[in-house]
N, C-alpha and C positions, 0 to 999 in steps of 0.2 A: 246729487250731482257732484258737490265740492269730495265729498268721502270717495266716489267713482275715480275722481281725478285723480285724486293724494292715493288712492289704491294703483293706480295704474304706474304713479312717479315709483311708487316705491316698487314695483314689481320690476319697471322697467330699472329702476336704482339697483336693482337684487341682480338681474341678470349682466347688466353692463358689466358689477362685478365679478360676475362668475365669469364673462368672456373674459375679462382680465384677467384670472387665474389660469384659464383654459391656455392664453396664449402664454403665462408666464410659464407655463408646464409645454410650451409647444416645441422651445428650441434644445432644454436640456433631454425632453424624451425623444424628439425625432433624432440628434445625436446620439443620444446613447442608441435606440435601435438601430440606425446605419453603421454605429463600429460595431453592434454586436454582431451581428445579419453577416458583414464583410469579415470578422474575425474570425465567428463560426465557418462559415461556408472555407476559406484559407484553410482552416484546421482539417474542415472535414474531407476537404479535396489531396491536401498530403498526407493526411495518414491513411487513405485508399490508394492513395500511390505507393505506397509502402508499406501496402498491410502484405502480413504475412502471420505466419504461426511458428512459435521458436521453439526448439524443441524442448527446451524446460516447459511450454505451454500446452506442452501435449502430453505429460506426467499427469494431468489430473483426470483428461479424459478417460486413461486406463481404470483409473478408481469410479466414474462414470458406466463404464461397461460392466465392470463388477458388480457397480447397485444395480444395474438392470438384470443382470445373469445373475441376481439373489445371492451373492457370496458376501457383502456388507461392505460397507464403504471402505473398501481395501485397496490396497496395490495387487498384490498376489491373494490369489484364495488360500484361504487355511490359514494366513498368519497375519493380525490386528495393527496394520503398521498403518498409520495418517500421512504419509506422503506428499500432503500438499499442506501450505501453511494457513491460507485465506481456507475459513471452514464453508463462509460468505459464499464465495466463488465458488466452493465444489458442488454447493447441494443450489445455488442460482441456474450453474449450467444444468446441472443434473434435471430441473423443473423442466427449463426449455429445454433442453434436449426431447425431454419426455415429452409438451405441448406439441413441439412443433414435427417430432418425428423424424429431421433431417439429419446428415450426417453430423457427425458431431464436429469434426473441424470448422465447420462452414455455423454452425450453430455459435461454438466458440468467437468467430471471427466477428460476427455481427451485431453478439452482445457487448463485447469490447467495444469496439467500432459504435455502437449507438450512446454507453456509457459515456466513452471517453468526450465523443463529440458532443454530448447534452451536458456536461461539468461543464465549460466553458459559457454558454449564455446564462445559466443559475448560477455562478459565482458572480458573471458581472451585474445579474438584476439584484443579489445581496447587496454590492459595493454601493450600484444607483440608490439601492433605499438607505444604506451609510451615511449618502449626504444629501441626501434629498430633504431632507430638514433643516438642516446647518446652511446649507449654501442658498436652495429653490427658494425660502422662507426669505432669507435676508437678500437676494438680488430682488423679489420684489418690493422690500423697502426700501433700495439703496438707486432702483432703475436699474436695472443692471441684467445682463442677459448670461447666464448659465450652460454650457458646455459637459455633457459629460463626453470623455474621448477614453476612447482605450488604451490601456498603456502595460500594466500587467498584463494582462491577457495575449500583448502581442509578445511580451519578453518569455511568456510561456511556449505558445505556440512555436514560434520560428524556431527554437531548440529541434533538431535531429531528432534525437533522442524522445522526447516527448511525442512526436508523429510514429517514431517506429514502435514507442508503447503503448499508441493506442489503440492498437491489435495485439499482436506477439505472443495473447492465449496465456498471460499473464493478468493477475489481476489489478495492474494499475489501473486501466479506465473505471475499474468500480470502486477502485480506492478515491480516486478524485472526484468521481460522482459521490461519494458518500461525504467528502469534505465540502464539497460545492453547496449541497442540501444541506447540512450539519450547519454551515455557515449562514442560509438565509432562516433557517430556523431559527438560532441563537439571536441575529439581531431583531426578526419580530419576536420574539421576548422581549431585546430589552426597549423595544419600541412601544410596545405595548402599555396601557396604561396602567400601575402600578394598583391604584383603587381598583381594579376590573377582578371576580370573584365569582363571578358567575361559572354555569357548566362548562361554555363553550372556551373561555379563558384557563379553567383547570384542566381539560382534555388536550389545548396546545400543549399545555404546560409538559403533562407527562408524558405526551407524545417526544418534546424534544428529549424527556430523562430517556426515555424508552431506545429512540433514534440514536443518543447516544451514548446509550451501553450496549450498542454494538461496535463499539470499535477494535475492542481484540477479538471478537470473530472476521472482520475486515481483514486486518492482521494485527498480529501482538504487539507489534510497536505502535501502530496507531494509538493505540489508547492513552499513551503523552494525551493527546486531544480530546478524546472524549472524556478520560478523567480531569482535566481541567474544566472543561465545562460543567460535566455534575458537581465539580468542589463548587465551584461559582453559584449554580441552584441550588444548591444542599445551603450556602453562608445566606442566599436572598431570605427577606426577610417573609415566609411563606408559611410559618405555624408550624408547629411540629406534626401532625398530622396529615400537613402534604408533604414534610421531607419522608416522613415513612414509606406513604404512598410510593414516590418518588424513587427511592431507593428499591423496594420491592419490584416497581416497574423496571428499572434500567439496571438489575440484577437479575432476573428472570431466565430469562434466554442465554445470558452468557454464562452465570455459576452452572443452571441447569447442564450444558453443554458440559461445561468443565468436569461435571459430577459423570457425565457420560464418556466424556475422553479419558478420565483417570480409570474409571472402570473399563473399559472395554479397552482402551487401546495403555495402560497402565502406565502412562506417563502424563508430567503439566503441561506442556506445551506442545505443537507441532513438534511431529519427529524433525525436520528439517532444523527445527532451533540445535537440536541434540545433533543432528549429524555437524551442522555450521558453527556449533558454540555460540551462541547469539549472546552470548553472557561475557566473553572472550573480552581481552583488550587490543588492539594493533592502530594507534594513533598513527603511528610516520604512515600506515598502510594507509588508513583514512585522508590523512592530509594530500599523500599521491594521489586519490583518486576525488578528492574533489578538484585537484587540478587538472585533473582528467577531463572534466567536464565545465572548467570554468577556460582553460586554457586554449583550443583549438575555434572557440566562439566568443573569445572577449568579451566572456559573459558580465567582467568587474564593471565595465564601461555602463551598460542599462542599472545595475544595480545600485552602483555611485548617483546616478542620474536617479530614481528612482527614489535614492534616500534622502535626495535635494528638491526632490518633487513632495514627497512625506512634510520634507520640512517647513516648504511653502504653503502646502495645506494648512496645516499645526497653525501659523502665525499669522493666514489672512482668515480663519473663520473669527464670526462675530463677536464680537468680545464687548460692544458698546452693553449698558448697564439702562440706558434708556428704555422705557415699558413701549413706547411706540415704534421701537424698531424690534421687537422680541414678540413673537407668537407664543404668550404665555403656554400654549399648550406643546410647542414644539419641545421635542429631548435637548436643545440647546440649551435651553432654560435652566434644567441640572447643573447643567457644569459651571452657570453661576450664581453665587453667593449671593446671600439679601443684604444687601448693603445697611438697610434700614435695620438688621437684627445686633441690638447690643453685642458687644464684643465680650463681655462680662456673664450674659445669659445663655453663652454658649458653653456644652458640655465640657465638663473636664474630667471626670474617673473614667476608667476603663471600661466597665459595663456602659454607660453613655457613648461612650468614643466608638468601641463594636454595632452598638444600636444604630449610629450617625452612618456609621460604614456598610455595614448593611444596606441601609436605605438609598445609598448612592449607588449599590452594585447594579440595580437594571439601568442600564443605559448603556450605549453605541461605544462611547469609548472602554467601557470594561470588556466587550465582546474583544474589540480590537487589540487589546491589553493580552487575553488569553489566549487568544488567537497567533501572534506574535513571540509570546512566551513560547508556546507548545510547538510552532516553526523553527525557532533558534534548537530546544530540546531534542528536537526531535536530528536535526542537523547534525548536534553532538553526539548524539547516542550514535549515528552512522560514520563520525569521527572515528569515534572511540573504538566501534565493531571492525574500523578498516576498510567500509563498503562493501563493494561487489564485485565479481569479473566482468558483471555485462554494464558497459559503458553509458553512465548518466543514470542508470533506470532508478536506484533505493534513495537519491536526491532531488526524484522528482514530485514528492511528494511535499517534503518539508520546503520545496523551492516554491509550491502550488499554495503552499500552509502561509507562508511570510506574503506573497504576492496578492492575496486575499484581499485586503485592503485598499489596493491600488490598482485592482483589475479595471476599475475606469477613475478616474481622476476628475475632479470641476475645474475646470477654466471661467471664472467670474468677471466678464468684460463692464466694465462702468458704462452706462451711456453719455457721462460728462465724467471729463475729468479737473475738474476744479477744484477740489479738497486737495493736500497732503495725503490722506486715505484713498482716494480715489486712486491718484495717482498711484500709488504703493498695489494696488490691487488690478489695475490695469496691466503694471510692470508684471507683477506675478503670475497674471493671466498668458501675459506671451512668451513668459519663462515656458511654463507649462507647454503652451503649446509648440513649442518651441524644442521641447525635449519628447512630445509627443512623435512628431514628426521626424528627429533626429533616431527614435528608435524605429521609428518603420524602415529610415534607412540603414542602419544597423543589422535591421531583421531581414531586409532583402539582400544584404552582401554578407550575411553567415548561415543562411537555412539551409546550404547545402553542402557546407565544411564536413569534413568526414578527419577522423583521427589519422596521421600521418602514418601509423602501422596495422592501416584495418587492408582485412583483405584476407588474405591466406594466413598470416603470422600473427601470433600471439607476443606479446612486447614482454621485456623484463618483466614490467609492475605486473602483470598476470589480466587485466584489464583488457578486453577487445571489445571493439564495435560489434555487438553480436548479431548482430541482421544481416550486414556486408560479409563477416567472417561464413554463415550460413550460404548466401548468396553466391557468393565467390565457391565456394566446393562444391557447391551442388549446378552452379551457371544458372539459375534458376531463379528470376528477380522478384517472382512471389509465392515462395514458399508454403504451401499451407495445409497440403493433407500430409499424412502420413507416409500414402503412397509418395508424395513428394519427396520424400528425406529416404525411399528408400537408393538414389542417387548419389550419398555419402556415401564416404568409402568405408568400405566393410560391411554394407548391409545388404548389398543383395547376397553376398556370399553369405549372409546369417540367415537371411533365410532358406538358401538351399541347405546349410547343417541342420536347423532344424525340423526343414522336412526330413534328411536323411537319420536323425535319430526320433520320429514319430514311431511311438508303440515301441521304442529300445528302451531310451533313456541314456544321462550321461549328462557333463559339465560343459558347456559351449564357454572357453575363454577366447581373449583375443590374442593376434598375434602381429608381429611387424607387418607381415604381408597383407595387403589390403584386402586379397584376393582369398582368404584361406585364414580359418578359425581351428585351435587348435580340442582338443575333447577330449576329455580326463571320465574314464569308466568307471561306476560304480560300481561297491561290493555287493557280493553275490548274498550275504548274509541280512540285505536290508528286509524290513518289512514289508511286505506284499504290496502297500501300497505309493512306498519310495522305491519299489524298483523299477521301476519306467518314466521316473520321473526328471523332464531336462529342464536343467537349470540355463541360463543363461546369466554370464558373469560380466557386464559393461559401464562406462563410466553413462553415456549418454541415454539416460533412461528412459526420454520424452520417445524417439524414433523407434525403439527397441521395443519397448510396453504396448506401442498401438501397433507396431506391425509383427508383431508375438501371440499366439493363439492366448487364451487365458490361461489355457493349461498348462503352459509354459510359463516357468518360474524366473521374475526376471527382477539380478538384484545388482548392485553396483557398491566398489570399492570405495566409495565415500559417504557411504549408511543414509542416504535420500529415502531409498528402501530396504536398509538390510541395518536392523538393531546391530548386530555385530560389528558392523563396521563403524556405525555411529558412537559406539559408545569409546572407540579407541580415543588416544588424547590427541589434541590437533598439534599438527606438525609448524615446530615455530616460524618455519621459513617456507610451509608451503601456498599454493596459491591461492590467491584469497578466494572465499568461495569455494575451494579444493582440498583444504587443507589437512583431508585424512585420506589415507592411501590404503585399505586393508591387504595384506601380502597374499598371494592367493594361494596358498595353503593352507589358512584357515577354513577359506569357501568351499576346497575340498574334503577337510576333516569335517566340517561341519553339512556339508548336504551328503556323505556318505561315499566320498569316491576314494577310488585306492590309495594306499600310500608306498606304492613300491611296485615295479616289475614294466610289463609295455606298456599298460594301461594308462600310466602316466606320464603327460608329457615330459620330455628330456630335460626344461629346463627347470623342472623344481624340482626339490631337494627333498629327496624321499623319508629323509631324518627330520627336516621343517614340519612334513605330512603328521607324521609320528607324536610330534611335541604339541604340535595344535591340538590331535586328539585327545591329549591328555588336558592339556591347557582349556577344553569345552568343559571338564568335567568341575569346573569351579565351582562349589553352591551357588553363588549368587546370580552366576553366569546361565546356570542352567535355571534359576529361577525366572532370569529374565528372559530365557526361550520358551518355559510354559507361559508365562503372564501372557504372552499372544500368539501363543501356538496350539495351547490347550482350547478341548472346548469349551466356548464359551457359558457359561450357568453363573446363576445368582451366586453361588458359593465362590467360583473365580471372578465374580465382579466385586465381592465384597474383598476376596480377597487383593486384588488389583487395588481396588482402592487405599488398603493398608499400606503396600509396597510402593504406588508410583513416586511416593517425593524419596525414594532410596533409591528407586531407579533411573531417575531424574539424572540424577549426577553420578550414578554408575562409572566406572570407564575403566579398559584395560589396557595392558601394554600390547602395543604392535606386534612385538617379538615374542612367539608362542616362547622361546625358554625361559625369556624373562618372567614373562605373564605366568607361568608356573610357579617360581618364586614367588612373583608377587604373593600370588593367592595360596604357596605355602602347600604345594602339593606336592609329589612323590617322582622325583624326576626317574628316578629305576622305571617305572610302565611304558617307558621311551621305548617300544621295542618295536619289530618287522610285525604287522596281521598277514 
């Protein structure tokens, strides 16, 4: 009977605790789901207010259509160009497209649109498990009640820019979906128990190497972050037999690729790096356009607030040394010292000091460490590159990367305040809440600030609101098929030129008139199977590519799709994102159209016509038009593979007479065909 009772005390002892845990877990998780639930859903409802498809976001669907019509992952059939820079996003849409069998824009729009909107609840259930140890753990030793509230998450969302990118048929939303998950993967690593060896502990493990040697297929600059996290797993102290693993895994996919993009399409990177110069410098261009996007939403103001929120985190988590206010098994536990260990028996050489460091590397604050690092880097490098023309979008990731950490914040209320501590942590608690609140009202009087020259015009800095600029010419508030864009000016009149040269052939350029495309004839000497073939020559590739039959060749003066234009050198003063012009007398030495007589329109220079032809005839130039023009065979893979790092950095002169010189050729061939 006595053993019945003391069973019962203890069961009912067991469980009182466990409601006590239950409710200590009640107030920071019902918080945290109410800001997540109310963030998500905000998010989700303006960027379907403002979904659309831009027409850089409909550049990829045309390499879409080509893998279904068996010409290979191209822009144009016949010639090996990679036109989109996310490899991720070509072949993800490409899957749906194919499952779901529906039109491709509307395919496009709801990947994005699910992406975009699911990255925001997974970045902030990563952040909740950040401090769910540090803060959960110690407010029940201290009485004290726990708050998680949103605070990144809203400085994210309420941005413009970030609702109109998470549609546009670009691939942000699956860039931020890919850092969202990268992020709650990395912290359960270093959450996890460092003794744990088992299968199911070595299959996370290579999962996250794996998960994150995808990040230059995501895009090439992401990998700032994903190769930060593999240095991190490569240093933890893991055996050399699971960094090997390790590295085989989270090299796989991505060299294999690369071994495919050098041969097939015979360059390292994305053609768009090569058309954009991605390697380029233009700092003052870069600093304009983070002003661009810091300036018209007072964006300094959440971030300052944010860096003061950081700091109050930093200096109220636990720091007592006490063993009865520390859950030996909690990650807090790491970050402190054994008081009790001699100061003398502590390592001193260098191989000791590596070993020590090592073994600190799994834990919460190294995640946040790299994470942080790889946001500021990544910031810089889009410094450095000058940005973008389209307003906010290539900062909204590194903005996504640094904000990680503080997608929801703890507010740790005392339930007495009669310590000094107490006190100190109560104050901080209302600081917090206190700039929680100040940023909602921040985020409701700028979420719908628009840049002062968006609309019809393009500003100095070369910079526009791109959704508004689309919007405004076409009167059209959601933009999203193809048919849609064909309401820009100049494209229904492209469509009738190119019905009227169906089965002729000939060069479709543009001209001032909206209404009226000019057409440069081919020679009559081409090969039987360039002689009917219409080229079309336009800067906006997205509108032009999906509403262009396939058979219609369709390339653009700033080498997006057209190696020849890409490889020209970028213009020091042109617009960013714009910044190479190819003159269009090369586009017609080079697809075969005349260089003299009616055939050519008036306003080029029939002696320009003349110089270019000579100017293709460059070794290295015509090498780089077999490497993806020729057919493809194992002997042109192999040899692709020799040439892409010479073609890489190729590049000629704009001006066909110079580019002769350059390359040292015979200016007398100058003559009338």
């Amino acid at each position: 009977m006595a053993d019945d009772v003391d069973s019962r005390s203890a069961t009912d002892g067991g469980t009182r605790r466990r409601w006590r845990g239950d409710r200590r877990l009640l107030a920071p998780g019902l918080s945290w789901l109410i800001g997540t639930v109310l963030v998500t859903v905000f998010f989700a409802i303006g960027a379907w207010q403002r979904r659309w498809i831009a027409d850089d976001g409909l550049i990829v669907l045309r390499t879409i259509r080509n893998l279904y019509a068996g010409n290979g992952p191209v822009f144009n059939a016949g010639e090996r160009v990679e036109a989109n820079t996310s490899t991720a996003w070509t072949y993800l849409l490409a899957f749906w497209g194919w499952v779901t069998g529906g039109q491709l824009e509307y395919v496009v729009l709801w990947v994005a649109l699910v992406l975009s909107v699911a990255a925001i609840p997974i970045a902030m259930y990563g952040t909740a498990r950040l401090y769910g140890n540090r803060f959960l753990g110690a407010g029940s030793a201290a009485k004290s009640i726990t708050l998680l509230l949103p605070l990144g998450s809203i400085v994210y969302i309420a941005l413009p820019p970030a609702r109109d990118f998470a549609t546009s048929g670009l691939e942000n939303g699956l860039v931020i979906f890919w850092i969202a998950c990268l992020w709650c993967l990395f912290l359960a690593w270093a959450m996890r128990d460092r003794e744990r060896t088992d299968v199911r502990a070595k299959a996370a493990f290579l999962f996250l190497a794996f998960f994150a040697g995808l990040a230059p297929l995501i895009r090439p600059e992401i990998t700032i972050l994903g190769g930060l996290v593999l240095l991190v797993l490569f240093c933890a102290p893991i055996g050399w037999r699971m960094r090997v693993s390790m590295v085989v895994v989270a090299a796989a996919v991505p060299v294999g690729y690369q071994i495919f993009r050098m041969g097939y399409y015979a360059i390292l990177v994305p053609h768009p790096a090569i058309a954009k110069d991605a390697s380029g410098a233009k700092w003052g261009q870069g600093f304009t356009y983070l002003g661009n996007l810091f300036g018209p939403y007072t964006l300094l103001l959440p971030v300052i607030l944010a860096v003061l929120v950081a700091a109050v985190i930093v200096a109220t988590r636990v720091r007592s040394h006490d063993p009865a206010q520390i859950d030996p098994h909690a990650h807090i536990a790491d970050d402190i010292p054994d008081i009790m260990e001699p100061v003398a028996s502590r390592p001193r050489n260098l191989a000791a000091r590596w070993v020590d460091f090592q073994a600190r590397l799994q834990q919460p604050s190294t995640v946040v460490i790299t994470v942080a690092t790889a946001g500021a880097l990544l910031t810089l490098y889009w410094l450095r590159q000058g940005g973008d023309f389209m307003h906010g979008r290539v900062l909204l990731a590194p903005l996504f990367i640094l904000l990680l950490p503080l997608m929801v914040v703890p507010a740790t209320i005392p339930m007495s305040a009669r310590s000094a501590l107490a006190r100190w942590r109560l104050a901080a608690a209302g600081f917090i809440i206190l700039v929680v609140g100040g940023t909602v009202w921040w985020a409701a009087a700028i979420s719908q600030n628009v840049l002062s020259d968006a609309g019809m015009d393009i500003g100095r800095d070369g910079i526009v609101d791109e959704r508004r600029f689309y919007v405004a010419n076409m009167a059209n508030e959601n933009p999203i098929t193809a048919e849609d864009y064909l309401d820009y000016p100049r494209m229904r009149a492209m469509m009738e030129r190119i019905e009227e040269l169906d089965g002729k052939g000939g060069i479709i350029l543009p001209s001032g008139n909206y209404d009226e495309w000019y057409v440069a004839q081919l020679r009559n000497n081409l090969p039987e199977d360039k002689q009917h073939q219409t080229t079309l020559y336009f800067l906006n590739l997205g509108m032009t590519g999906m509403n262009a039959p396939l058979d219609v060749r369709v390339i653009d003066q700033m080498g997006l799709a057209y190696p020849l234009a890409a490889h020209t050198e970028r213009l020091t003063d042109g617009r960013i994102g714009h910044d190479k012009n190819l003159p269009t007398a090369w586009v017609i030495a080079e697809t075969g159209g005349v260089s003299g007589g009616p055939g050519l329109p008036g306003y080029i220079d029939p002696l320009e016509v003349r110089q270019a032809n000579v100017a293709l005839t460059c070794p290295m130039t015509q090498a780089r038009f077999a490497s993806y023009k020729d057919t493809w065979s194992f002997a042109r893979f192999r040899h692709n593979l020799r040439q892409a790092f010479d073609f890489n950095g190729y590049r000629i002169v704009r001006q066909p007479e110079y580019e002769i010189l350059r390359c040292g050729l015979d200016p007398v061939d100058v003559k009338p065909r």
